[in-house]
C-alpha positions in Angstrom: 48.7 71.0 63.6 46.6 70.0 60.5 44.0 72.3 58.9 40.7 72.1 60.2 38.8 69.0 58.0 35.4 68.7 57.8 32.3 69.6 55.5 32.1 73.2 56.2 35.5 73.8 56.0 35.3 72.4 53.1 32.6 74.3 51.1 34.3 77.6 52.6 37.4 76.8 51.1 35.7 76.3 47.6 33.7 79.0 47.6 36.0 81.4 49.4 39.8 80.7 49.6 39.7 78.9 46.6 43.4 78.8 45.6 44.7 81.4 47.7 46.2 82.3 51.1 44.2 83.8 54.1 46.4 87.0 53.6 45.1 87.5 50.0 40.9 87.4 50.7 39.1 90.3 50.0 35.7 91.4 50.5 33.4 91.5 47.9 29.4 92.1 47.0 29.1 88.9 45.8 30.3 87.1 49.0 28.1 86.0 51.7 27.0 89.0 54.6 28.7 86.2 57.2 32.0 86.2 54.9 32.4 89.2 54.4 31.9 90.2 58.2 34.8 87.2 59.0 37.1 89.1 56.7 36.5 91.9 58.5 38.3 90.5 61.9 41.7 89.1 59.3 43.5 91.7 60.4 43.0 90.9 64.1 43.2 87.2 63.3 46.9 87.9 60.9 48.1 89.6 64.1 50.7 87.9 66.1 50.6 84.9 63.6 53.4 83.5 62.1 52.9 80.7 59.3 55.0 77.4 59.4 55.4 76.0 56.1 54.8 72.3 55.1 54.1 72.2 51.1 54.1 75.9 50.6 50.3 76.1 48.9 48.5 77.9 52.2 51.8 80.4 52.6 51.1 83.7 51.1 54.7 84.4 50.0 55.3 88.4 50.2 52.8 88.5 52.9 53.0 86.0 55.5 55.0 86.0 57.6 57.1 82.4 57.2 60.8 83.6 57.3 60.6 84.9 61.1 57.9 87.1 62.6 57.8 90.0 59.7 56.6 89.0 56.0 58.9 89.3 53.0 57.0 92.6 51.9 58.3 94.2 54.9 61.6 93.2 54.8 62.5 93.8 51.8 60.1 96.5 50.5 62.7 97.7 47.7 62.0 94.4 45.7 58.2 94.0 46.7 57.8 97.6 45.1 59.3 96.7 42.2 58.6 92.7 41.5 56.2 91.7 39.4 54.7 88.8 41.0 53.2 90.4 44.0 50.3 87.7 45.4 51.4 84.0 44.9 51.9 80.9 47.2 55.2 79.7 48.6 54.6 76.9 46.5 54.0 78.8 43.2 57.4 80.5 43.6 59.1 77.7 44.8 58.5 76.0 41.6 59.7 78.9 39.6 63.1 78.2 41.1 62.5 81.3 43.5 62.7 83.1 40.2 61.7 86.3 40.8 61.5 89.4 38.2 61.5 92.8 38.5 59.7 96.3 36.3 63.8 97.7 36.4 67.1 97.2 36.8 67.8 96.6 40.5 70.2 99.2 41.8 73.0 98.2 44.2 71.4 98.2 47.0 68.3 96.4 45.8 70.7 93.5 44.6 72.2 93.2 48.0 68.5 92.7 49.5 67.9 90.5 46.6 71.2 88.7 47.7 70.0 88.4 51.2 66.5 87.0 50.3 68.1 84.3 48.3 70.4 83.4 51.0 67.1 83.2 53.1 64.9 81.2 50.7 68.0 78.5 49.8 67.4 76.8 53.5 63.4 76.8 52.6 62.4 73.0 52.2 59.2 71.9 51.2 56.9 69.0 52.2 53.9 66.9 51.8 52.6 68.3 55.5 49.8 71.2 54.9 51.3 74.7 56.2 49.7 75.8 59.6 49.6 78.6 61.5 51.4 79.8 64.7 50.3 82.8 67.5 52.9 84.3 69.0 50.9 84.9 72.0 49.6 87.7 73.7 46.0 88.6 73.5 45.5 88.3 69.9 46.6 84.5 69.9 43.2 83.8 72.5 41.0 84.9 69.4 43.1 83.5 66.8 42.8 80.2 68.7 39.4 80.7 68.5 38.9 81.6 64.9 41.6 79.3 63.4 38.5 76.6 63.0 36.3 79.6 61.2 38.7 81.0 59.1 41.2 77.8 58.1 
């Protein structure tokens, strides 16, 4: 499933998104009234969503969920705590090498999760295909259906 295309979505994702992932918007005064009312469903529409990852750029990477149905940041929320990079796409970090540094010294239980995150991002391929989103279903996925075209 491709991103929505079109002129509006276009001029949202300029103005709006910009260079970063759904997970990351926030509301501010200088946003439209109609933005900042859409951002105020993202929880709802983040619920039950899993992203599936083409080139990484649409992915947050500590907060989408991408690596099964819970995010990085709640998996491993020893490291999150602690890393330094805490908003960036898949594709950012990907291009770092998965390089990822921390405020201190990681303990020996924060190097085992650090361990099992590497062994988790070593089978993470990227490609030219955009990243789309997924609904697990229930009844969150009838209004994420919905609002995939506003919000994407």
């Amino acid at each position: 499933m491709e991103a929505s295309q079109g002129i509006w979505q276009t001029i949202v994702r300029k103005k709006y998104v910009k260079d970063k992932c759904i997970a990351q918007l926030t509301s501010k005064p200088t946003n439209s009234p109609v933005w900042n009312d859409l951002l105020k469903v993202k929880e709802l529409y983040l619920k039950g969503r899993i992203k599936c990852v083409g080139n990484g750029l649409d992915t947050d990477f500590w907060n989408d969920p991408w690596c099964g149905i819970v995010s990085l940041k709640d998996k491993f929320p020893d490291l999150f705590n602690i890393c330094n990079k805490k908003k960036g796409s898949i594709a950012f970090f990907a291009s770092s090498g998965w390089n990822l540094t921390f405020r201190r010294w990681l303990n020996e239980r924060q190097q085992e999760s650090l361990r099992k995150l590497r062994d988790m991002l070593t089978d993470c391929a990227l490609s030219n295909n955009s990243d789309y989103p997924k609904w697990l279903g229930g009844k969150q996925s009838v209004l994420s259906e919905i609002t995939i075209q506003i919000l994407v």
